[in-house]
C-alpha positions as CSV (number, residue, x, y, z in Angstrom):
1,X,-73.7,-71.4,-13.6
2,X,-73.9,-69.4,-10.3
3,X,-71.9,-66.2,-9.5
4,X,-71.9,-63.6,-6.9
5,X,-71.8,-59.9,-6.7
6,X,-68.3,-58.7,-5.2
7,X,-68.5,-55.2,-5.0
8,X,-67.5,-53.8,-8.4
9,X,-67.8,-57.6,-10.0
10,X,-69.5,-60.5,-10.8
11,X,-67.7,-63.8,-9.7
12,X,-67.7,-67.3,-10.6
13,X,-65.7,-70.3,-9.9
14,X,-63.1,-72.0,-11.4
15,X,-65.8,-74.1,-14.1
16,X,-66.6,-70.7,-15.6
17,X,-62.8,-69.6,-16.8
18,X,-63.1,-72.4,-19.7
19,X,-66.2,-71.8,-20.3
20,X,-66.9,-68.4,-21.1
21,X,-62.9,-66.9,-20.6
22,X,-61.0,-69.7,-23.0
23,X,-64.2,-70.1,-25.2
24,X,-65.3,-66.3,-25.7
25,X,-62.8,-64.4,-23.7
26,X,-65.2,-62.9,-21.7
27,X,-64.6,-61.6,-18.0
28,X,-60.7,-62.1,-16.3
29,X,-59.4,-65.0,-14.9
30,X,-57.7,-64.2,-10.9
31,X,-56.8,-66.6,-8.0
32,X,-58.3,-69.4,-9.9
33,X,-62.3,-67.6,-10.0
34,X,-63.5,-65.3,-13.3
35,X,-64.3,-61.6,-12.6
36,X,-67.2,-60.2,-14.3
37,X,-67.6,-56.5,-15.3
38,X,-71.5,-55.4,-15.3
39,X,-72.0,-55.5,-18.7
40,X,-70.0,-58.4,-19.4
41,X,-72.4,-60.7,-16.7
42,X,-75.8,-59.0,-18.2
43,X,-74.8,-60.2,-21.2
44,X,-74.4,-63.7,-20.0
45,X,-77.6,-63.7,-18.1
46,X,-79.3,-62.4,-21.1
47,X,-78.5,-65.6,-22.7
48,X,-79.3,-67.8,-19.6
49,X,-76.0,-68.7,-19.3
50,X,-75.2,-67.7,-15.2
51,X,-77.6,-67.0,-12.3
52,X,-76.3,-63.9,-10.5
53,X,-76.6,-63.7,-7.1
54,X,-76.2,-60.9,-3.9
55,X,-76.5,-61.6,-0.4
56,X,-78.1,-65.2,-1.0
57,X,-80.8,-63.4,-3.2
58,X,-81.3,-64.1,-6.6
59,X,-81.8,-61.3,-9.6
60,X,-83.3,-61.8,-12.4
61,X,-82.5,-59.8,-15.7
62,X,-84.3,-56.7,-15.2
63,X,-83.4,-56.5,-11.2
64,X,-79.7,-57.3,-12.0
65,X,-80.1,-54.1,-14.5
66,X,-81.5,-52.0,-11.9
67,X,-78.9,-52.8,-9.5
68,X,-75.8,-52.4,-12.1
69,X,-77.4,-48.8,-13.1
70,X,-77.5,-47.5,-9.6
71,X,-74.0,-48.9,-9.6
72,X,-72.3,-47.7,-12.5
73,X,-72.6,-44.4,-14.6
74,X,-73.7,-45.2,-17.3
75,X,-74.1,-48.6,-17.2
76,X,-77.2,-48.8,-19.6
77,X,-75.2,-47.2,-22.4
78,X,-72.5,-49.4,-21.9
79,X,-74.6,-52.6,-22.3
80,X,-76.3,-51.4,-25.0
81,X,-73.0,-51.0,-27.0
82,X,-71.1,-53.8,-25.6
83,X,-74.0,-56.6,-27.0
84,X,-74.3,-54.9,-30.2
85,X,-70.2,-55.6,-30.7
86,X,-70.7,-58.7,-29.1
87,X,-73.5,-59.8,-31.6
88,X,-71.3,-58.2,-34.2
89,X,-68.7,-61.0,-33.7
90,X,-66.1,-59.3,-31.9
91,X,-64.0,-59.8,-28.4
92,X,-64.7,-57.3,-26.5
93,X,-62.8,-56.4,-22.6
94,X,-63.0,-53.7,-20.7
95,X,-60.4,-51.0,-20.4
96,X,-59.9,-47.0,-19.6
97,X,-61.8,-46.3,-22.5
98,X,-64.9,-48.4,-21.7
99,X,-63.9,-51.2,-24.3
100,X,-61.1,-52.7,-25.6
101,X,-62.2,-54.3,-29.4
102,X,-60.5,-56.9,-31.0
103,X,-60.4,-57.3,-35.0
104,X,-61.9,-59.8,-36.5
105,X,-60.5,-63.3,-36.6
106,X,-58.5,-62.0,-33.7
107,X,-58.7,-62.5,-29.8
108,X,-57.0,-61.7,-26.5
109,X,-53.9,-62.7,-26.6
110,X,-53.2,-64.0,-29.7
111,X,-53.6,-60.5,-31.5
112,X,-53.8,-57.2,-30.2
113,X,-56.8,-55.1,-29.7
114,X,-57.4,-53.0,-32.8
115,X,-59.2,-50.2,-31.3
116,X,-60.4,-48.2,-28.0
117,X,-64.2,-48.0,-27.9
118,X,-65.8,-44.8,-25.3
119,X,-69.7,-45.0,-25.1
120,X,-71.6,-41.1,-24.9
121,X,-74.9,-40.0,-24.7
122,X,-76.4,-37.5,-27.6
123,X,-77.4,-35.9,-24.5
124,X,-74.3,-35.1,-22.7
125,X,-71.4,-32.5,-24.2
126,X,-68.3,-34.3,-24.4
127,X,-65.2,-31.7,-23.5
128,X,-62.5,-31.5,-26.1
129,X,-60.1,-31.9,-23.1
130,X,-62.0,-35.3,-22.1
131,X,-61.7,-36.1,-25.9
132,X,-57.7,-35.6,-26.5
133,X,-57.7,-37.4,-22.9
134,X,-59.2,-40.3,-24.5
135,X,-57.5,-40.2,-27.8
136,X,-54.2,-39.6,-26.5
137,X,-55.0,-42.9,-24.0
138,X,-55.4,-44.9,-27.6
139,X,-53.0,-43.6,-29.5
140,X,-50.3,-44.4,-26.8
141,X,-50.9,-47.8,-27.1
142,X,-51.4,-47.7,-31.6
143,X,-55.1,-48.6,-30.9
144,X,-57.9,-46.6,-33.0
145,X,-60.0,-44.6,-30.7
146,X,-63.7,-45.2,-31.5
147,X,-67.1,-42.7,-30.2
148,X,-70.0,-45.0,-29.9
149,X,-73.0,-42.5,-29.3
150,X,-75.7,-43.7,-28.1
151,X,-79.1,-41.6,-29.1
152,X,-82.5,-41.8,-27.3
153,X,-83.8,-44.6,-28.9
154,X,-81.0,-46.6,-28.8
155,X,-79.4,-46.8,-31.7
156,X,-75.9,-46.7,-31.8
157,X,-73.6,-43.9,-34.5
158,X,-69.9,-45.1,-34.6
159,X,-67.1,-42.3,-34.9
160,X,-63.7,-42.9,-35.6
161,X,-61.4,-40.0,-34.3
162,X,-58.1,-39.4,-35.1
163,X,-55.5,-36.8,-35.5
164,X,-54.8,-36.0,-39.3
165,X,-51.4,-34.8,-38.4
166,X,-50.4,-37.8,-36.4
167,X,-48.3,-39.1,-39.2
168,X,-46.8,-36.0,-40.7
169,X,-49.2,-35.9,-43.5
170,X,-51.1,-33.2,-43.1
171,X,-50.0,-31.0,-45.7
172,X,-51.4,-29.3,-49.4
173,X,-49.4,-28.6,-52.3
174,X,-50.0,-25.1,-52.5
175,X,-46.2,-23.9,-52.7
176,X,-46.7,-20.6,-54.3
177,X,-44.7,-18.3,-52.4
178,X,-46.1,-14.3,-52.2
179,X,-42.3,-13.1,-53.2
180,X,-42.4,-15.2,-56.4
181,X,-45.2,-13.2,-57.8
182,X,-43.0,-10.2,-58.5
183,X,-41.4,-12.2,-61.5
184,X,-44.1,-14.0,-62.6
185,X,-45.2,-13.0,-65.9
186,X,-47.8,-15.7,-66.5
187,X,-50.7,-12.9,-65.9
188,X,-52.5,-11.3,-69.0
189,X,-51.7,-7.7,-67.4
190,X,-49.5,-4.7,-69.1
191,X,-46.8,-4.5,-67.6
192,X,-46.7,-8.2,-66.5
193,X,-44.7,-7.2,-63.4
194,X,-46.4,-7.4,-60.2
195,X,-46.2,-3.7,-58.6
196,X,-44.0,-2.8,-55.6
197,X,-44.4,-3.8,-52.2
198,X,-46.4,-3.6,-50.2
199,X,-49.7,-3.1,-52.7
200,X,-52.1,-0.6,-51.2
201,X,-55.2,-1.4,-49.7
202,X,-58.3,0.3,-47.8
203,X,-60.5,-1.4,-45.2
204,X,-63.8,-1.2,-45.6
205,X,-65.5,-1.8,-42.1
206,X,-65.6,-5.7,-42.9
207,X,-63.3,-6.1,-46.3
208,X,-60.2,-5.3,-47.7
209,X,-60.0,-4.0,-51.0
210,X,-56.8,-3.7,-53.1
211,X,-58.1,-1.6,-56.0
212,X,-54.3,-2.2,-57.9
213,X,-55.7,-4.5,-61.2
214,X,-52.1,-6.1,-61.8
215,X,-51.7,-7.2,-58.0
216,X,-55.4,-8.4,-57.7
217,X,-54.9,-10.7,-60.6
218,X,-52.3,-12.0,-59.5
219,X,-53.4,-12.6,-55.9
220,X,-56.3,-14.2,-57.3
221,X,-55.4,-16.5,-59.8
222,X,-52.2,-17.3,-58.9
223,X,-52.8,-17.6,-54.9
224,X,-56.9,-17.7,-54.6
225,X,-56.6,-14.9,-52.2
226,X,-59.7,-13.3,-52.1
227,X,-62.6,-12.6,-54.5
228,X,-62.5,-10.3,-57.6
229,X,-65.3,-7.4,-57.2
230,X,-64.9,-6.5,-60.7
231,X,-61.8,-6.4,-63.2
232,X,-59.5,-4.7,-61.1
233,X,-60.5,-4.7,-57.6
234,X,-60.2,-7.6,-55.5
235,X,-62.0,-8.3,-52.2
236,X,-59.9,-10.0,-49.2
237,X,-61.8,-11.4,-46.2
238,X,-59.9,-9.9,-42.8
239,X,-58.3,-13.1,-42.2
240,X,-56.6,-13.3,-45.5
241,X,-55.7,-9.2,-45.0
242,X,-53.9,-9.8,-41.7
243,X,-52.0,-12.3,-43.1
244,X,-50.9,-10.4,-46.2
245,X,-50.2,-7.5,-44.1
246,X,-47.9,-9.4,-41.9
247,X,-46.3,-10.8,-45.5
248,X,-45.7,-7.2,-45.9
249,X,-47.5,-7.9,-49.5
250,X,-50.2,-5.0,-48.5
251,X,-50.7,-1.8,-46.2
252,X,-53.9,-1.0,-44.9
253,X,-55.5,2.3,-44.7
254,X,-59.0,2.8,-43.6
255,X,-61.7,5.2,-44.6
256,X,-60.1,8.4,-44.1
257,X,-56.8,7.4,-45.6
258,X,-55.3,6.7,-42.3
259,X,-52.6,3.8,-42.1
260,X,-53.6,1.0,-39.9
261,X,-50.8,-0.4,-37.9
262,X,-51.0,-4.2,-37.3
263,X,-53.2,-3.8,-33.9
264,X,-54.7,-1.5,-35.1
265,X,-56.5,-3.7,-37.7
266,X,-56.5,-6.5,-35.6
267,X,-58.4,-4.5,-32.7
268,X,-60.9,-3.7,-35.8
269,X,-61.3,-6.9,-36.5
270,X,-62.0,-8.3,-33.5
271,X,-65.3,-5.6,-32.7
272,X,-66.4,-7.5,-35.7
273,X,-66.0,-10.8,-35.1
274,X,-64.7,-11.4,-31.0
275,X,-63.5,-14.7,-32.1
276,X,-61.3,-13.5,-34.7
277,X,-57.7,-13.9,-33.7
278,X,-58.7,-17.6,-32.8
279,X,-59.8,-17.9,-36.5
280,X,-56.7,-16.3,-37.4
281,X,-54.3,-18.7,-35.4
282,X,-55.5,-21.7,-37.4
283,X,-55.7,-20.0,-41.0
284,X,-52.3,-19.1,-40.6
285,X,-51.4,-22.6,-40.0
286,X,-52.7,-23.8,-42.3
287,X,-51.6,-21.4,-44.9
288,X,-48.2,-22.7,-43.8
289,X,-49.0,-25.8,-44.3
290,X,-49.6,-25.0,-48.2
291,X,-53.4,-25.4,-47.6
292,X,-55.6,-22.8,-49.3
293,X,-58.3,-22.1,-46.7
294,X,-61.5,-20.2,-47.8
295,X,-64.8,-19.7,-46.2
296,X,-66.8,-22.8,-45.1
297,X,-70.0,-20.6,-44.9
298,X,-72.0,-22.9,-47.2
299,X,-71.3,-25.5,-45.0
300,X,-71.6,-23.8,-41.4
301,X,-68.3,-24.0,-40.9
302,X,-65.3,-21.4,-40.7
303,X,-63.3,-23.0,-43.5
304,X,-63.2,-25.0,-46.5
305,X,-60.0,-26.2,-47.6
306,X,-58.5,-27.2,-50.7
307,X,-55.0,-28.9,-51.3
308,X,-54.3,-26.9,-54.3
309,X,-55.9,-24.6,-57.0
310,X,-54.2,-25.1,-60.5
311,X,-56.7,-23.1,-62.3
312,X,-59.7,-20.8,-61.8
313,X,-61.3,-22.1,-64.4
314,X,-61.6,-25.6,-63.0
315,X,-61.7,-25.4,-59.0
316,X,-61.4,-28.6,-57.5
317,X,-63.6,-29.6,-54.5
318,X,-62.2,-29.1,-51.3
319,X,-60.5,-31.6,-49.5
320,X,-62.3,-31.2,-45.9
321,X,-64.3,-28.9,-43.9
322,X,-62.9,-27.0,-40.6
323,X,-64.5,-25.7,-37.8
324,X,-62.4,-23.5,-34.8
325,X,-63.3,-24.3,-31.7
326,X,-61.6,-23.3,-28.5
327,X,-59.6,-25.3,-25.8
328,X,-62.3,-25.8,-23.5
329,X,-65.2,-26.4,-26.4
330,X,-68.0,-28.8,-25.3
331,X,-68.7,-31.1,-28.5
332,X,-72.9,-31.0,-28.5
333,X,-73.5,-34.1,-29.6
334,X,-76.6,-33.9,-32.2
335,X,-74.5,-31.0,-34.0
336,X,-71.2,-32.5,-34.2
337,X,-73.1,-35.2,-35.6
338,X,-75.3,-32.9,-38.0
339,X,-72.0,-31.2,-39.0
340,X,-70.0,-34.7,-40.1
341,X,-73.1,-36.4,-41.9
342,X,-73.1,-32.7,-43.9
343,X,-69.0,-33.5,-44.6
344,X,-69.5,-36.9,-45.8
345,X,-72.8,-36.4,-47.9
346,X,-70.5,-33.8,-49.9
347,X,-67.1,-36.4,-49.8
348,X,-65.5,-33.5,-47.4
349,X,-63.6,-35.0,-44.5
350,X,-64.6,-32.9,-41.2
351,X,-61.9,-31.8,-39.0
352,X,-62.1,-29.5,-35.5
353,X,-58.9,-27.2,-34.9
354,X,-57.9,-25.5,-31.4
355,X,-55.2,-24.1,-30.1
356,X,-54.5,-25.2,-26.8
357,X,-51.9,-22.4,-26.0
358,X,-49.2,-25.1,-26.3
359,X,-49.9,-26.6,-30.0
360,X,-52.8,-26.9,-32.1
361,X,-54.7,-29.9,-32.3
362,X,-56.4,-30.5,-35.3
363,X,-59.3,-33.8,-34.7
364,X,-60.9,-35.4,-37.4
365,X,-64.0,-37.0,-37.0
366,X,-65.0,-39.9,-39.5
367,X,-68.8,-41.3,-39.5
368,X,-67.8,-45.9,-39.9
369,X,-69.4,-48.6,-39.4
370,X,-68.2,-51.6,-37.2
């Protein structure tokens, strides 16, 4: 069947609307002829199924591929993703996302599209603000929003991103309040009364200490705050400081007994780690949302974060990994991937937080097949 290159298409006559639009859905019937994107005719005259021609001249596979790359960003990408999913079983059309994927046993317009495919290089960064561009373009229409990357030899990693909050769900059960714990009498302490506020406590160029036994017990085992340095001192990482000390649950005095004022602290903090008050912005959150956030060292990331801790004496595993990035972050491909295989070989979800100034956007990334 012959077609001809119309500036961005491929178009054939009337003959090819049943056979390749009402049999496979591909291309889009107008005026009576079937428009072709790129891909969608390379795959066609793959199989030997059209003959493509421009300006009376015929192109064979590979000269029709040379032309469609100078053509189109990307195009290569594109077709390497759109005839795995087509050789996968699935109807595929184009849309603002590069594809438009159908479930299976579904088709255009008889079901609707179950997801939102966009094709990237492991070469290229993808922004964040080209990713919540993308996302937000799926999720405004309930479709899935799928990252095929595509890595130098061709082989194709499937992501599935999505906000965890998007359904109101994204909360722990961590309810214990800090004013609660001056009733509590559940710790093995004498007097089992927790001491008057606010507990006093000494920074220690990158650590808090609160030397008060009774109040680091109960920080500990009752809230996971921190790390015991021994039996009556407990350790508190500057994150978990500044937000105690805007509880009013501790005062800060430094080295030479001097009381830090809020700023003052966080000024500290930040000629130790620059990034700090972005770190901050997203443990807070999070500690509202009754998460209990510790460090994600182990993991190369700033947090690991578990839905609740019953007991000290059997920690569960925490429920996902989180890494703060800012507004204008450039996902690197090859470490974002690194970074969610890591999550998933330990059964930890991987999420990226930001705060964007107007709300924080917490994405999840999810390693699937299709």
């Amino acid at each position: 069947m012959k077609a001809k290159i119309q500036g961005n298409y491929v178009v054939l006559g009337p003959e090819a609307v049943v056979a390749f639009y009402q049999s496979g859905y591909i291309g889009r019937p107008k005026d009576g002829a079937l428009y072709l994107r790129f891909v969608e005719a390379a795959y066609l005259l793959y199989r030997n199924k059209i003959e493509v021609f421009k300006d009376k001249r015929q192109l064979d596979f590979d000269s029709f591929l040379k032309f469609a790359a100078l053509s189109e960003d990307f195009f290569e990408l594109k077709y390497i993703v759109y005839k795995d999913l087509k050789e996968r079983g699935y109807y595929i059309q184009s849309a603002a996302t590069d594809f438009r994927v159908y479930p299976r046993g579904g088709s255009p317009g008889k079901t609707p599209a179950k997801c939102f495919v966009y094709v990237q290089s492991e070469r290229i960064d993808l922004p964040f603000s080209a990713l919540i561009q993308n996302l937000n373009n799926a999720q405004n229409v309930h479709k899935e929003f799928i990252l095929a990357v595509v890595d130098e030899e061709s082989d194709i990693t499937f992501f599935e991103i999505k906000r965890p909050d998007a359904k109101n769900s994204f909360y722990g059960k961590m309810s214990y309040s800090v004013p609660d714990f001056k009733s509590d009498e559940s710790i093995e302490s004498s007097p089992p009364l927790f001491p008057s506020l606010p507990v006093q406590a000494v920074l220690q160029k990158a650590r808090v200490v609160i030397s008060d036994g009774v109040a680091s017990k109960i920080l500990y085992q009752k809230a996971f705050f921190g790390k015991m340095l021994d039996e009556e001192r407990l350790q508190l990482s500057l994150v978990e400081a500044l937000y105690l000390l805007k509880q009013n649950v501790i005062e800060i005095s430094d080295l030479e007994s001097k009381m830090m004022s809020e700023d003052g602290f966080i000024q500290h903090a930040i000629l130790i780690e620059p990034d700090f008050m972005k770190k901050y912005v997203i443990y807070h959150d999070l500690k509202e949302r009754n998460y209990v956030p510790k460090t994600g060292f182990k993991f190369g990331t700033h947090f690991r974060v578990y839905q609740k801790v019953e007991s000290l004496d059997k920690i569960p595993h925490s429920e996902f990994l989180l890494h703060v990035i800012s507004s204008d972050h450039p996902f690197k491909m090859p470490m974002t991937s690194g970074a969610i295989r890591l999550a998933n070989s330990v059964h930890k979800r991987m999420i990226y937080a930001a705060d964007t100034g107007r709300k924080i956007e917490y994405i999840e990334f999810e390693r699937i097949k299709m």
